[in-house]
N, C-alpha and C positions, 0 to 999 in steps of 0.2 A: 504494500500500500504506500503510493508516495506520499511524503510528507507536506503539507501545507506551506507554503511559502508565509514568513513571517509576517505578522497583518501589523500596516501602520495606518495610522489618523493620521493626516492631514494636521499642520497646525491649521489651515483653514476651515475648521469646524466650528470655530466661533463664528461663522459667518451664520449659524443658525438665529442667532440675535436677531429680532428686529429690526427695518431699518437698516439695512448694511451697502454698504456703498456701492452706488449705480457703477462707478467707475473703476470698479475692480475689475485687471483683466481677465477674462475665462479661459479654460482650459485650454492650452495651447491646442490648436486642429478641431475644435468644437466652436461651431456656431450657434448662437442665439440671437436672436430680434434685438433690436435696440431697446435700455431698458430693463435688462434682464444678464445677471450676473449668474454663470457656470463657474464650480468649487471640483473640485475634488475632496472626496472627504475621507473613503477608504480605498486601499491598494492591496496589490499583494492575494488576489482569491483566486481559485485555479476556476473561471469559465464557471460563474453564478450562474443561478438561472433565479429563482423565483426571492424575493427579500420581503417579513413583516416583521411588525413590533408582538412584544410578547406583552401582557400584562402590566411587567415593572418598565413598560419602556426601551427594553433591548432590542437589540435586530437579533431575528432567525434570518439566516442565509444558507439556501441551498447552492448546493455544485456540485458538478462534476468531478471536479477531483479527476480527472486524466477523458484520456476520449469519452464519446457518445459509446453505451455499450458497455464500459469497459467496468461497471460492476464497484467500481471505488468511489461512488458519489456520497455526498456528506451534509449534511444539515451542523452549521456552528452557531455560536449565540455568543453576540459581540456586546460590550458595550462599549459608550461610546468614552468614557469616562477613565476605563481602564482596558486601552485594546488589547494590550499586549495578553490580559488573561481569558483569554478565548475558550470556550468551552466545546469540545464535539459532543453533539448531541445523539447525532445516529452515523454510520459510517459503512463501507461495501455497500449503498444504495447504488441502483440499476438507474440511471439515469433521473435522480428525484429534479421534475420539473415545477413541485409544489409546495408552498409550504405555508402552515401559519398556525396562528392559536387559538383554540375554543374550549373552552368549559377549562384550564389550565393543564388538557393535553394537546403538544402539537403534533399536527395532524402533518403528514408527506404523502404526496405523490410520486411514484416511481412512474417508470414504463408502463404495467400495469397492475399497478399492486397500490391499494390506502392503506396506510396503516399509521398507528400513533402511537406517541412517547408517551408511556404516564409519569405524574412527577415523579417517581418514584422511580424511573430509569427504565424500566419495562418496556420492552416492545409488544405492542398488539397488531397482528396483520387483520382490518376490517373487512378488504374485498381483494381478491386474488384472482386472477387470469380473466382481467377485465376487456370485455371487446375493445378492439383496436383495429387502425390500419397500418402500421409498421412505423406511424411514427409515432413519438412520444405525445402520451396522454398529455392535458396541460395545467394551469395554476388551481390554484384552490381560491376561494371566497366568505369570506363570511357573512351570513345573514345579521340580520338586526336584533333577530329574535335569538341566535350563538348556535345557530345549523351552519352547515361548511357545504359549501357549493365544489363541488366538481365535476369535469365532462368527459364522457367517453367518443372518442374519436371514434367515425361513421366509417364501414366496412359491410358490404353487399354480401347477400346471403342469394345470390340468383341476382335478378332485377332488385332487389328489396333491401334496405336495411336489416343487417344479422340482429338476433334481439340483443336486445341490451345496448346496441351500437348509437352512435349520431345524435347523444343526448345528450340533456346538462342535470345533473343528480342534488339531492339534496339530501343530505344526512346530519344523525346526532349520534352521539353514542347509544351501543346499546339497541341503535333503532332500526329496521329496513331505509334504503336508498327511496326516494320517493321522486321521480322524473317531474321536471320542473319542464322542461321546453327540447323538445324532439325535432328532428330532420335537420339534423346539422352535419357536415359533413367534419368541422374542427371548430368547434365552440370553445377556443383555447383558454380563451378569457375574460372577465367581467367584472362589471364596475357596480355599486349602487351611487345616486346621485343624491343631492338633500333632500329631493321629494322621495324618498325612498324606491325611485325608480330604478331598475336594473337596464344595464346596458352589455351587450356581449357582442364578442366579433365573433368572425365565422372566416375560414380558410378553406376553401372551395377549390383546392389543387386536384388536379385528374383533369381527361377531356372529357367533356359531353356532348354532344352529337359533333363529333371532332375539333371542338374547341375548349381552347381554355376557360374557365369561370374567372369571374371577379372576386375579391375578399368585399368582405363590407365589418358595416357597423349597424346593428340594429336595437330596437330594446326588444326585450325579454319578457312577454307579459306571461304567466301562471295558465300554462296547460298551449301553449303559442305550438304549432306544428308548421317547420320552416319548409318543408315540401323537399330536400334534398333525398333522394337522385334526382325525381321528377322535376325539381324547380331549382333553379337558383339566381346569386344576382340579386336583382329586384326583381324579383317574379317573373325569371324568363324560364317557357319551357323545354325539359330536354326531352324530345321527341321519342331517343332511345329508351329511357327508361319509364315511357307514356302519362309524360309533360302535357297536360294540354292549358292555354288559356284560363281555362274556368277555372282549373285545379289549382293554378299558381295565381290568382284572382284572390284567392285564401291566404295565401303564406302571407305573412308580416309584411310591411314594405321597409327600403332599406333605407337608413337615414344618410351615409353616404357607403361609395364604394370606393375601392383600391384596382389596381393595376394586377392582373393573375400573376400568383407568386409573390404579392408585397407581401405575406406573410407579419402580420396583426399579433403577436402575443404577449401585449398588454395592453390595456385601456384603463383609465382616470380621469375622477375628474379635476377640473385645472385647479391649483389650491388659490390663485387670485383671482378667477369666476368661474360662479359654479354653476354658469349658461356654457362653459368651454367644455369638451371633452378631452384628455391627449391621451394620443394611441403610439404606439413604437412600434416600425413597420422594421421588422428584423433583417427581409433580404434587402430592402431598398437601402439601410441606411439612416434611416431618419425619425425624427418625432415629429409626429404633425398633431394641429390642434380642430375640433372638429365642432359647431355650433351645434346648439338642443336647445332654441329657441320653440320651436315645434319639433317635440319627440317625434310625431309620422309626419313628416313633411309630403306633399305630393311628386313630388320627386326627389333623388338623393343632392342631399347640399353638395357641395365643393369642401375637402379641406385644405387648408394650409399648411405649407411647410413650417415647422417649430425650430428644429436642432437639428443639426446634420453634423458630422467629424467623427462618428464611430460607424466601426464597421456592424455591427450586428447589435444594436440597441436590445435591451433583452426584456427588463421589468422596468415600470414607476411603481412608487408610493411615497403618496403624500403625507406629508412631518411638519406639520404646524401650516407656516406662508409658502414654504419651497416642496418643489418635487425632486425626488429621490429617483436617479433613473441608473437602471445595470448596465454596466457595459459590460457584455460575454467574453466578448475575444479578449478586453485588457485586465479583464482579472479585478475590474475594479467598480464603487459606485461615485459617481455625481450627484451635486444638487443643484439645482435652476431653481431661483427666485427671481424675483422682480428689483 
């Protein structure tokens, strides 16, 4: 198992203050808008993938810990106060692309395995050889009410989603998984907003009637069926898998889209308005910022470009005024404030 490379802070961690100066330069090779100050705050993590706060405050951070696959993936618990004393929490994880805290057990996503720490160090494996399509499952969520959201990536049983497949789960301990929002082909990740509204993207990689699909951003309404194989997009039908009009007339509409292959695996919402959405488009490179002015707009809005300088933007989460964003390939997290 290789060893973790030593984790530093940033003396610019103080920039969490209030108030911290416009004119601070950011990250060298990172761009942001005018306005808006990029920090580096930690270094030194082997290819994070998913980052929350625990109860006291700390960050859980999942990784990889050496390639995709390769079985050495780690959940640690930093603070920010004392980095140097880094806790591992779970370790030999299969690629955990999830992580967070409810009820004061944290909860990981692997490939396809949930399972949780109890305080008490214990491993419990919750759900095991969970459908998939070959790639990794994605982030966790928490409800409002302390259930934990996560999604099973959509794989075809014939024409048909396999069961269990192309969904978004809601669980507690203790309880049955209870399907929240169906026909997704990668429902990787989701936001709740101030209205307690839920927002989720959708990664629509494969061809359908020999074409690419779009990614988008939609909300998530309680029992919503997005129509994936048959639909996708904004309600466009795939003929092969008897897509028609009427049928994708149903599905959700999309509040915006992406470019096939931006690949979406995280969405927030902005911590200086909370009419903004930002999503991290992992292959494109960039964070962009998305309007929910009108959650179903009659067409998809347009987003913006936010931050561009990293190659594979991975996770946000927001920490008071700033957002906290992963960068995968550097091993490290950023904050963008205003």
């Amino acid at each position: 198992m290789p060893t973790p490379s030593v984790l530093i802070v940033a003396a610019v961690v103080a920039a969490t203050a209030l108030g911290c100066d416009d004119d601070r330069p950011s990250v060298e090779g990172v761009e942001a808008p005018d306005g808006f100050a990029v920090t580096e705050v930690v270094v030194g993590l082997d290819r994070p993938t998913q980052i929350a706060f625990d109860a006291d405050g700390r960050l859980l951070v999942a990784q990889l810990a050496g390639g995709e696959g390769d079985g050495t993936g780690q959940v640690l618990r930093l603070d920010f106060d004392a980095p140097a004393e880094r806790e591992v929490v779970a370790d030999g994880l299969l690629t955990p692309t999830g992580v967070t805290e409810a009820s004061g057990d944290v909860w990981i996503m692997e490939q396809r395995r949930l399972s949780r720490v109890r305080p008490d160090g214990t491993t419990e494996v919750v759900l095991d050889q969970l459908p998939f399509n070959g790639r990794s499952e994605g982030t966790l969520t928490n409800t409002p009410d302390g259930r934990v959201l996560y999604n099973t990536s959509g794989t075809l049983a014939g024409d048909e989603p396999a069961e269990g497949s192309g969904a978004i789960w809601s669980i507690a301990a203790a309880e049955e998984p209870v399907a929240v929002a169906t026909g997704l082909k990668n429902g990787y990740a989701r936001t709740f907003d101030g209205e307690g509204r839920l927002w989720g993207v959708e990664m629509s990689d494969g061809s359908f009637d020999g074409r690419p699909a779009p990614d988008e951003v939609m909300i998530v309404e309680p029992g919503a069926e997005f129509g994936w194989p048959r639909c996708v997009g904004d309600g466009t039908p795939v003929e092969q898998y008897g897509g028609t009009a009427a049928v994708c007339a149903e599905a959700p509409p999309s509040l915006t889209l992406f470019e096939p292959g931006a690949t979406p695996t995280s969405i927030s919402v902005a911590p200086w308005d909370p009419a903004v959405l930002v999503v991290a488009l992992w292959n494109e490179g960039r964070v962009v910022t998305v309007p929910i002015d009108e959650p179903a707009p009659d067409e998809p809005v347009e987003s913006e470009t936010f931050l561009t300088g990293l190659d594979h933007p991975q996770h946000l989460l927001p920490d008071g005024d700033r957002l906290l964003i992963v960068d995968h390939d550097g091993g490290r997290i950023l904050a963008v404030e205003r």
